[in-house]
N, C-alpha and C positions, 0 to 999 in steps of 0.2 A: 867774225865770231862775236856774236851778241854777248854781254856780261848783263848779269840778272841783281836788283838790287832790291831791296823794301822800302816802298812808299810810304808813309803814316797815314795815309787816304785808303780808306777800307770801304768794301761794298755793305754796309750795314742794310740794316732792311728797311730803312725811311731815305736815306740820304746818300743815292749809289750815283762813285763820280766815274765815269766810265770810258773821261777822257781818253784816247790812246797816249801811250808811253813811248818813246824811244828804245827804254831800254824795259822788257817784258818781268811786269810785277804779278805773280800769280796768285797772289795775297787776295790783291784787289778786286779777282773774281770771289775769293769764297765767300759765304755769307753763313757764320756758325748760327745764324737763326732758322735756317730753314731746317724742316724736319724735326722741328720740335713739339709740335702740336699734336698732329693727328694720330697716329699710333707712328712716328720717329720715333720719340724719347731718346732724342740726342740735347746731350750738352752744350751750352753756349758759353762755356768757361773758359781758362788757361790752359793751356796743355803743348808739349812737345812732339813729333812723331815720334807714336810707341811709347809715350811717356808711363811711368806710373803713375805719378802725381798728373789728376785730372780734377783741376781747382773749379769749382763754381757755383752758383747761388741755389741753394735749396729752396724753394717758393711757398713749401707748407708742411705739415709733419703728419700727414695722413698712415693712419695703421693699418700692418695688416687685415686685422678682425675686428670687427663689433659682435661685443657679446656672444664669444665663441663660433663664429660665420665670418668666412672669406668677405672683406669689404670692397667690393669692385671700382671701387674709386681708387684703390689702391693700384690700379695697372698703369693709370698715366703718369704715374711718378716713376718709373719703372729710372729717371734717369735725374731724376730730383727736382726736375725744373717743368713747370707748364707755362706755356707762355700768355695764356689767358688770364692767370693770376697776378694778383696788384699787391701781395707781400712778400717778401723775403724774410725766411728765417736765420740766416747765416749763411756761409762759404764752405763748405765740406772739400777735402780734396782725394777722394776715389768715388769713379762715377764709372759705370756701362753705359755703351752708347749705342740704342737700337735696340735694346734685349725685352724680350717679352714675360721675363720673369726678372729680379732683382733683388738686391744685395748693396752693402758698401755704403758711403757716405760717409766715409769717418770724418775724425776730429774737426765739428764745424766750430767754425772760426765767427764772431757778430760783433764788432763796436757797436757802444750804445754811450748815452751822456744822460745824466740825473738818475731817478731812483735805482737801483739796483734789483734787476729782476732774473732770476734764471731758469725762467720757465720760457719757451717760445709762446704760448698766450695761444690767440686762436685770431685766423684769419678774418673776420669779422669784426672785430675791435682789438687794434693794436697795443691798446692800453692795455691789455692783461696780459703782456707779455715783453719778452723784449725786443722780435720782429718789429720790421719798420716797413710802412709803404715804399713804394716807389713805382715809378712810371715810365713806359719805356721809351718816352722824349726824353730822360735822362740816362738813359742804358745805351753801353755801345758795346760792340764786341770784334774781337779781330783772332786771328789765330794767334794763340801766348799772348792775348788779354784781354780783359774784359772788365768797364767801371761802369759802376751804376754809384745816382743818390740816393740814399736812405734818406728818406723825407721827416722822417720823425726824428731824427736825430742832426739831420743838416749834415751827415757823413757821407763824404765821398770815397765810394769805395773802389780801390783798382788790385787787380792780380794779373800775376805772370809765374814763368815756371821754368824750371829745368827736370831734368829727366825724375829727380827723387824729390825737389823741393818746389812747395811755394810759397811764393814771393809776395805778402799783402802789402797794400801803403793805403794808409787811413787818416785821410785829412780833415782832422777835426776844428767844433768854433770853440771858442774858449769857454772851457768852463773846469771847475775843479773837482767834479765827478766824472770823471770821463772812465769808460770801461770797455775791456775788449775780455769778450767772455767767449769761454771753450766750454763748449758742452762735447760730454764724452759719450752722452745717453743718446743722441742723434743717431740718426741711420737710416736709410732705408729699405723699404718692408719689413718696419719696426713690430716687435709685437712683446708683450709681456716676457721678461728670463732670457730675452737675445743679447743683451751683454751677460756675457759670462763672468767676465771679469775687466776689471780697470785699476790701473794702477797708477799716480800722478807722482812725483818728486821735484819740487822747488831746489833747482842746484846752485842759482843765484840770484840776485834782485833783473837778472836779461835771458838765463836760459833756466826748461824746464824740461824733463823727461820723461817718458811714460811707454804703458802700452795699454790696446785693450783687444779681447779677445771678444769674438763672438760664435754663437752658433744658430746659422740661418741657413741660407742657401747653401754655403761653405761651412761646415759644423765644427771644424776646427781653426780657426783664421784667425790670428795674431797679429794685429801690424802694431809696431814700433816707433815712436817718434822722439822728437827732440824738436821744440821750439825755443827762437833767440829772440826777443824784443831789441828794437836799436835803441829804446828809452829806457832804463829801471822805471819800472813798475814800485808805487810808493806804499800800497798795502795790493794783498791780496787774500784769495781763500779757497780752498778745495772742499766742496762742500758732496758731502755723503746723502744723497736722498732717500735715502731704503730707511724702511722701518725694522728695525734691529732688535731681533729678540735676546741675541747673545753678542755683547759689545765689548769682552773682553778686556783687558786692564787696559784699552787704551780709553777704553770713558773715563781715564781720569786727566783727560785733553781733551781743551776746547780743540780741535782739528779743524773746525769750521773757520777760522781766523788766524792768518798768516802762521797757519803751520805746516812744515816744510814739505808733508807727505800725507796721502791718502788713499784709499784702497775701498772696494767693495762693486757694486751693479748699476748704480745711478749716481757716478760723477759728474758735476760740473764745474767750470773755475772760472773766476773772475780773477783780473789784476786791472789795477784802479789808477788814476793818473789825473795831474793836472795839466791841461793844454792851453796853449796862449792859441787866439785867432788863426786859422789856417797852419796851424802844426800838424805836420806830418809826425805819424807815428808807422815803424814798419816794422814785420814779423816775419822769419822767416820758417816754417814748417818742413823737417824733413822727417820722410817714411823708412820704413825697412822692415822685412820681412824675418830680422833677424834679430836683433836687439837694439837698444838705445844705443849703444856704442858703434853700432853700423849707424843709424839714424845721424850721431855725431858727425861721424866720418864722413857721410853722404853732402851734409848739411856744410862743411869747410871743404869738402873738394869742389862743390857746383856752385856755391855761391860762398864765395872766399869774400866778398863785400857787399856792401849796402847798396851798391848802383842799379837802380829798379831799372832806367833807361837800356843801360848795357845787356843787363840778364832779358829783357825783352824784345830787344834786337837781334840777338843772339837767337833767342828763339825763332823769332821770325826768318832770320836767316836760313834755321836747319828748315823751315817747313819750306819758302821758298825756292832751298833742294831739292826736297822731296815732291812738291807738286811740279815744278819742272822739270821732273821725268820724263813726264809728254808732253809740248807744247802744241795746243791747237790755233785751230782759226773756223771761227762758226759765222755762217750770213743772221746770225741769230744772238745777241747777247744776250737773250734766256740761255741760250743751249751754253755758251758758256760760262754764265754762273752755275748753272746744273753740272757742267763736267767738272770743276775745281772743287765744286762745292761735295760733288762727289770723291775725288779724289782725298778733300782731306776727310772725311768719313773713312774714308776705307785704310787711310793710314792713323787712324787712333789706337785701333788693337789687330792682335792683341800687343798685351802691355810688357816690357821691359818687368824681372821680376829676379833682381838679385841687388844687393850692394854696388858699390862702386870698387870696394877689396874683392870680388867678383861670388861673395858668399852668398847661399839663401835658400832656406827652409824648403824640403822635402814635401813629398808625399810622405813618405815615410817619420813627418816632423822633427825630424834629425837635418843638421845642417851639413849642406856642400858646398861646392866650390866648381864652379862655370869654367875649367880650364881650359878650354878650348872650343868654346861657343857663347853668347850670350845667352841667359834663360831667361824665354820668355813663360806668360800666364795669359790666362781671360783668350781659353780656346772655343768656341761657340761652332765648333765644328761642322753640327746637322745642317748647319748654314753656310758655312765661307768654306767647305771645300768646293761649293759649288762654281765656284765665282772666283774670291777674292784671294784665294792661295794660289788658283794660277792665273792671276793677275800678277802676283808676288814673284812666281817665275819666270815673269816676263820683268819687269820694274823693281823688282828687292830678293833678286835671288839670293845675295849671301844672307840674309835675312830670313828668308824662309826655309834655309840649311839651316838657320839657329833655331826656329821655332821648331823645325822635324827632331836635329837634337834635342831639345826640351821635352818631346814627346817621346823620342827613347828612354831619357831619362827619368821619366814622370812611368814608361814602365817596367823600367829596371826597379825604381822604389816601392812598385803595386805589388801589395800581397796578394792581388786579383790575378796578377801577371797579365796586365788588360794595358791598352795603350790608351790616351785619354779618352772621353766621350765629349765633356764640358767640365773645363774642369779650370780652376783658378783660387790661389793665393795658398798654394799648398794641399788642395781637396780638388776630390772629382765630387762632383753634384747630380751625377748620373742622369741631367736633362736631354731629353730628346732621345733617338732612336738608330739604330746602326752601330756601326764600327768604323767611322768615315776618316781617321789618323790613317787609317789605311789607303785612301783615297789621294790625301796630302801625299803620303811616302811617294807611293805607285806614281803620283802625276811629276813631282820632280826629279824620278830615278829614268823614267820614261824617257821624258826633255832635255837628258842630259846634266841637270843639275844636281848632283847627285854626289856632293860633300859630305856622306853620313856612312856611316859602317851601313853599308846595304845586307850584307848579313843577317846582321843584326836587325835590321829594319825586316825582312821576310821573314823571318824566328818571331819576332814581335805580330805581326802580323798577323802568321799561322795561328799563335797562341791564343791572340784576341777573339779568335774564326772560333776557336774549338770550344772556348768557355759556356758549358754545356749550360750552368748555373744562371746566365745572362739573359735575361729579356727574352724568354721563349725559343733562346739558339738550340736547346736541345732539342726539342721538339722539331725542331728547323731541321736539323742535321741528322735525326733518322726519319723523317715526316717529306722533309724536301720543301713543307712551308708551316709557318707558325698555325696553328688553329687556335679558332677566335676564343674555343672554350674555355681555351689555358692561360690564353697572353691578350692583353687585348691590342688594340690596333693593328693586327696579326696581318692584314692585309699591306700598309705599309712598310712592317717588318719586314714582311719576306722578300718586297720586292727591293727593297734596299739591303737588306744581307745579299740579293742578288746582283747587285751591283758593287757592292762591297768583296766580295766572292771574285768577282771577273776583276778589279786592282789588283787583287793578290797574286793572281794567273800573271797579270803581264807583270809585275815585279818580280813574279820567278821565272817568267819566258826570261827576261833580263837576265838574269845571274845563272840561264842553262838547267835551274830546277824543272826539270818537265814533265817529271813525278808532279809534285805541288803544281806544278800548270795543270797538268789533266784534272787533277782533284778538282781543285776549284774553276776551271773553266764548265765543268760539269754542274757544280754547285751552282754555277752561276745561272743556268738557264732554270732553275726553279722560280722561278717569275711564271713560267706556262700555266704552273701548279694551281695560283688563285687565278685562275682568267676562267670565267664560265663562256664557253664558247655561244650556249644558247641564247645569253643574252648579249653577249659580246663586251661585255664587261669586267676588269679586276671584283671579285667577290670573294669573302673572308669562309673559309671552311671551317668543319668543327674536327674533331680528332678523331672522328667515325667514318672521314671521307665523305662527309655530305657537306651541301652549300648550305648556308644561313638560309631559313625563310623570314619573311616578314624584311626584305632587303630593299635599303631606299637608293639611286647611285646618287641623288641629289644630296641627300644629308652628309653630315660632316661626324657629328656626334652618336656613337655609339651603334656604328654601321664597318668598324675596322679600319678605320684609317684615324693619322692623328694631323691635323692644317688641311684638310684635304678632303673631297667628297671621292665616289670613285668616279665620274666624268674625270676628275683632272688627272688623279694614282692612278686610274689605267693607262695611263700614257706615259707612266714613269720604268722606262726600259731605256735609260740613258746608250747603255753599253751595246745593244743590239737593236735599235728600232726597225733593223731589217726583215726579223724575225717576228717584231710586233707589227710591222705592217703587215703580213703574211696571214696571222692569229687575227688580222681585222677582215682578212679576205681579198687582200692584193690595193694597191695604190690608191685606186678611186673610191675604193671604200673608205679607205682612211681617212682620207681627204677629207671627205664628207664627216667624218667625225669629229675632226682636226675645226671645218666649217661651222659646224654646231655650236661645239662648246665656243668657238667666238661670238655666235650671235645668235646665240637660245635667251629666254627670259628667263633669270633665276627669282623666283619669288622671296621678300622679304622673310617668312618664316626659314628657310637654310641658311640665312646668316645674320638674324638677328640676336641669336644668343652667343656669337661670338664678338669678343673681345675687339680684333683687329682687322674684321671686315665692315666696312661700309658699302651702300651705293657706287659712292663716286670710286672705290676701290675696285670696282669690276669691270671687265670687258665680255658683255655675253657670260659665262658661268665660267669665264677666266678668272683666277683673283692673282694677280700679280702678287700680293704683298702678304701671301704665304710661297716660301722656297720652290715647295715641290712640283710646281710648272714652268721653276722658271726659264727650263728647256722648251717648253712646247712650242714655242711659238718659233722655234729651229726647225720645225720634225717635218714641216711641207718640203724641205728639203728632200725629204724618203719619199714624195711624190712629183708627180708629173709637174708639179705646177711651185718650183722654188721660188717664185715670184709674190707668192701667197707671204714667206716669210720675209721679202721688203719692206711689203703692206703691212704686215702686221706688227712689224718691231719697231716702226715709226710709228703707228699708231699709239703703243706701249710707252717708246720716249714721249710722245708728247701729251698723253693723258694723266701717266702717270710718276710724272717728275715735276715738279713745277718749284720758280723761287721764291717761297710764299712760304709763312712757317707750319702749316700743314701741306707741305707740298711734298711729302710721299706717300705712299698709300699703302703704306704698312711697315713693321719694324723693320729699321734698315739692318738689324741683328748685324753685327758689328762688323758691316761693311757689305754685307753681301749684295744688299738690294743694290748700295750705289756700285760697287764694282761689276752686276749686270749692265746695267748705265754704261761706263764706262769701256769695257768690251764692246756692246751695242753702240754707241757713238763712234767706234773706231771702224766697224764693221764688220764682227765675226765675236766668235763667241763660242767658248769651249763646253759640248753639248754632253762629252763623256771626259770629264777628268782621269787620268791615266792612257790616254789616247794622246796619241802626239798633233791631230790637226783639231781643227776649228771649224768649225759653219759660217757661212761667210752670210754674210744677214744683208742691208743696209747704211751704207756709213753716214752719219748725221754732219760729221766734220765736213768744210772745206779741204781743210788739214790738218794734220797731225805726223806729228816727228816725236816719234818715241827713242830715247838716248838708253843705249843699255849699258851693262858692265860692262862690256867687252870694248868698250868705244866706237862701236859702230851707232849706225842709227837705221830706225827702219818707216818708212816714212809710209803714210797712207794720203793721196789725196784723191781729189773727186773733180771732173767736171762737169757742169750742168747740174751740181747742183742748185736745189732748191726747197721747198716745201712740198711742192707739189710732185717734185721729179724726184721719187721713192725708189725708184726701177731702175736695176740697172742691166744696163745696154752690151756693156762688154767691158773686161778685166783686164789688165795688163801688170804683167810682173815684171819689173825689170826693164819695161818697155817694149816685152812680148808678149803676145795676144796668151791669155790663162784661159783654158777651158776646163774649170773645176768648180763645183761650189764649197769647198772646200780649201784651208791653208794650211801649211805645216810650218808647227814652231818651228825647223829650221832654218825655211824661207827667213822668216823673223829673226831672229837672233843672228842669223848672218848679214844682217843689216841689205838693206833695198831699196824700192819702191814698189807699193803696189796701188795703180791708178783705177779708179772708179769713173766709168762713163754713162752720166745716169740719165735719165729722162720721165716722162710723164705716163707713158703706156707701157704696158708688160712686155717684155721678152718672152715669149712662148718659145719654151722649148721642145721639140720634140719625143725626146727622150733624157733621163736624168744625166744631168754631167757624173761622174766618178771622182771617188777622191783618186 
């Protein structure tokens, strides 16, 4: 039995030592730079798995709007960091990683030495502010840390993390204005009145207390802090920047200078210090969701000492954990920094989101209590039920028991009586489309994992199905599909309420409801409803029973779909492709359509006005790096020729995954893109969540040994593999000939082997294997 330790040799993105090890560092594969470029918008900071606190460098302070207009510059900060930028404004510690809309960046953190400034300046000249350059031959990063120099200031900066706290250490050169300033007005997708409110209290010359609330994406969000200096701080100031029409009898305090409290929309604080040559100064920042007094708490249970080394190892240890879930072996070390690098992607969120006394703020803004599950937040649902939750089935079940709890409970607090959509830090944000908490439930009740009042889970369910008021469900539910007249994206509505529909069936096949089965197995085939058979395409109807005229399938925009033209949405019948192969006209028709959209020319006008499509983003009028295809290239499985979907999912690994910091090719939205990856590297890949098997694809691995809770292991490996040898030849399970293209999480969690015999040329099969 192999023992797993932490190397201090990390694969950064200039200098990857990639020696082999005796004993297996999985650190060493991740690289937190990739995916931060191109439309990632993933962090390269501190962080824990499943951390709250997600420490790291903000690069610039771009707003949301100029002069009352959305500013488009504003989408690549979606995670606060670009990696093509040469300043840093400060350390924030709450970041999203992967989201194509954004929030969060609280209390950032900036040493600086001489003049005292508390404005961040402008990225153009560092002298108007108190940003500092720096260069990324001085920046390194690892999982729970990451230092860079600030060149303007000769500071070196490092951070680390526990679940609620982070840990800065600030090695300054000597000088007698030395300052470490908190700006509270920081954020991202800042825009005019998004601090609601800020409140600071000086408790001693080493700790401070605060909170601030804001309203942006999450219109109600209060997080709590408690900062300790290791050094007393020798003057400070909580400085108020609003222009104040009504200042109350406290204008008869200077407030701006070492006075102990402060309050209003545009806080910042300075505390000022003198440093000898290479003095370390360290901070410790805890969050909470609750109050300063949880903040306290949080801040003395996870970091009881000053030991940066220790709290850093510590971290690195729990990730070491957690990416040695699966341990592989690739004839490729791209492919595995892409699978580690993947892996810790998909274990960032969502976030841990209580106390350490196990309290923390509602939907309902009232405070509970986590008695028998951890609560987590930052549910990005439209996206990681695809993928990464039953990923979580397989690798963090009791784990995504806690998250389904959190989601009961998120709608036990809804005065909607809705289970979440996107929802985080005490608010739903009503982004995206569906009802996909439903999806999560049904896929872990299904597999067996199924730690949660299932009751209760189908009642929630039903409830979220009937909310007639919601995103065009009325219309849905005497109509049979959304019309574009009413709702718009009507066309991906319906066909995902239609998939959302058929989870709820098999949640109550489960529990003998057969009532609620028939219902919504019924509800669920209204996917037929937008298909125009004439053209043989998904098409958006109006409320008169007619099609739209004037109908593009190439366009994205304002054609009834939302990521999505309808080449890719007519293809989204997760739960029955049987039935949508039939509606195309039997196998080889589909085929051929299935052929198309990989290798048709899509012209630059269909995704030049989107955000997070590029060129190098496509395959044919495939775009991997929006969700809702990321089944398709499973569905030659429903045809004659499963071989198509070898070809094709290797071609998807290796186009579009790379370890390079625009090397994905579109927001990994908080896990999903990389936990395709990861499925797809193993070999199979869950094509209807709430179904207990898999599509068996391609495995990129030599091998792989997945360790599960139950102590078994389930091991994948391959011979003949190669690059070129996509194809596979024949299956063994157990070290019996498999004739299925299909696997059942059973197989799997009853821990095995399943061997991959691959080669250069297709397997032509005669007729389709069967699950």
């Amino acid at each position: 039995m192999r023992t797993y330790r932490i190397l201090l040799i990390i694969a950064s993105l200039f200098l990857h030592d990639f020696g082999y090890c005796q004993q297996k560092n999985y650190i060493k594969w991740v690289d937190p730079f990739i995916g931060t470029e191109r439309m990632g918008h993933t962090f390269p900071g501190a962080t824990v798995p499943f951390g709250a606190v997600q420490l790291s460098p903000d690069t610039d302070t771009v707003p949301f709007s100029i002069n009352g207009k959305y500013n488009r510059d504003v989408y690549k900060y979606c995670a606060g960091y670009q990696y093509t930028d040469s300043t840093i404004v400060g350390f924030s510690h709450t970041h999203f990683s992967g989201t194509g809309h954004s929030d969060l960046g609280d209390i950032l953190v900036m040493p600086t030495i001489g003049k005292l400034k508390l404005n961040p300046g402008i990225a153009s000249n560092t002298q108007t502010g108190y940003r500092s350059k720096f260069s990324h031959s001085d920046e390194h990063a690892e999982p729970n840390y990451y230092k860079v120099k600030l060149m303007d200031y000769s500071i070196l900066a490092e951070l680390t993390t526990t679940a609620r706290v982070g840990l800065h250490r600030y090695t300054f050169p000597e000088s007698d204005s030395a300052h470490i300033i908190i700006d509270l007005v920081h954020g991202i997708y800042n825009y005019p009145d998004k601090n609601v409110w800020t409140f600071v209290r000086v408790e001693n010359d080493t700790l401070i207390t605060g909170y601030r609330q804001t309203s942006g994406w999450a219109r109600t969000r209060t997080v709590y802090f408690a900062i300790a200096f290791s050094k007393p701080f020798k003057s400070f100031g909580i400085v108020n920047g609003e222009k104040l029409l009504y200042k109350g009898f406290w204008r008869k305090f200077d407030q701006n200078s070492n006075f102990p409290e402060n309050a209003g929309r545009q806080i910042r604080c300075h505390f000022d210090f003198s440093t000898k040559a290479n003095e370390q100064i360290l901070l410790k920042v805890a969050i909470s969701p609750v109050s300063t007094a949880g903040a306290i708490e949080n801040l003395t249970a996870e970091t009881p000492n000053w030991n940066f080394e220790a709290i850093k190892q510590e971290g690195q240890k729990l990730w070491n954990n957690e990416l040695g879930k699966i341990d592989i072996a690739t004839l490729d070390e791209r492919d595995m920094i892409n699978f580690y690098t993947s892996m810790y992607h998909a274990f960032l969120s969502p976030t841990i989101y209580m106390d350490v006394n196990r309290q923390y703020r509602g939907l309902d803004q009232n405070i509970h209590i986590a008695s028998n599950f951890d609560n987590y937040t930052t549910f990005s649902l439209w996206d990681t039920y695809r993928a990464l939750h039953p990923l979580f089935n397989i690798v963090q079940p009791k784990r995504n028991i806690d998250m389904i709890n959190s989601m009961l409970a998120h709608y036990s607090q809804s005065v909607h009586h809705m289970l979440p959509i996107w929802s985080h830090y005490a608010n739903e944000n009503w982004c995206m489309i569906g009802y996909h908490a439903v999806s999560v439930i049904a896929d872990a009740a299904v597999k067996g994992n199924d730690g949660f009042n299932l009751n209760l889970a189908l009642e929630a369910s039903v409830q979220s199905a009937q909310n007639e008021w919601y995103d065009g469900l009325g219309y849905y539910t005497k109509l049979g599909y959304v019309p574009e007249d009413k709702s718009s994206s009507s066309v991906s509505k319906t066909l995902e309420y239609a998939y959302d529909d058929w989870c709820i069936a098999q949640l109550a096949k489960k529990l003998n409801r057969m009532d609620v089965y028939k219902d919504f197995s019924n509800r669920s085939l209204n996917f037929q409803n937008v298909f125009d058979s004439s053209i043989q395409f998904m098409r958006p109807r109006l409320s008169d029973g007619s099609f739209k005229t004037n109908f593009d399938v190439l366009s994205t925009h304002g054609q009834g779909f939302i990521e999505g033209n309808s080449w890719n949405y007519s293809l989204y019948v997760p739960h029955n492709p049987e039935v949508l192969v039939s509606m195309h006209g039997g196998k080889k028709q589909f085929e051929s359509y299935l052929d198309s959209l990989f290798h048709m020319y899509l012209p630059d006008k269909y995704f030049a006005e989107t955000e997070d499509i590029t060129r190098d983003g496509l395959i044919g009028n495939y775009v991997h790096g929006n969700e809702p295809s990321h089944h398709v290239a499973y569905l030659y499985l429903w045809t004659d020729s499963p071989w198509k979907t070898q070809q094709t999912v290797r071609n998807i690994c290796s186009r579009m995954y790379n370890p390079t910091p625009d090397g994905l090719s579109g927001n990994d939205d908080c896990g999903q893109m990389s936990a395709w990856f990861i499925f797809s590297a193993l070999g199979f890949y869950p094509v209807a969540p709430a179904s207990a098997s898999y599509a068996i694809g391609s495995p990129l691995v030599t091998k792989a040994t997945i360790k599960l809770d139950n102590g078994k292991t389930f091991t994948i490996s391959t011979q003949n593999q190669s690059a070129n040898n996509v194809y596979i030849q024949k299956i063994l399970l157990n070290g019996k000939p498999y004739n299925s293209n299909f696997i059942n999480h059973i197989d799997i969690v009853n821990g095995g082997e399943l061997t991959f015999i691959m080669g250069s040329k297709p397997k032509i099969q005669k007729k389709k294997l069967k699950k």
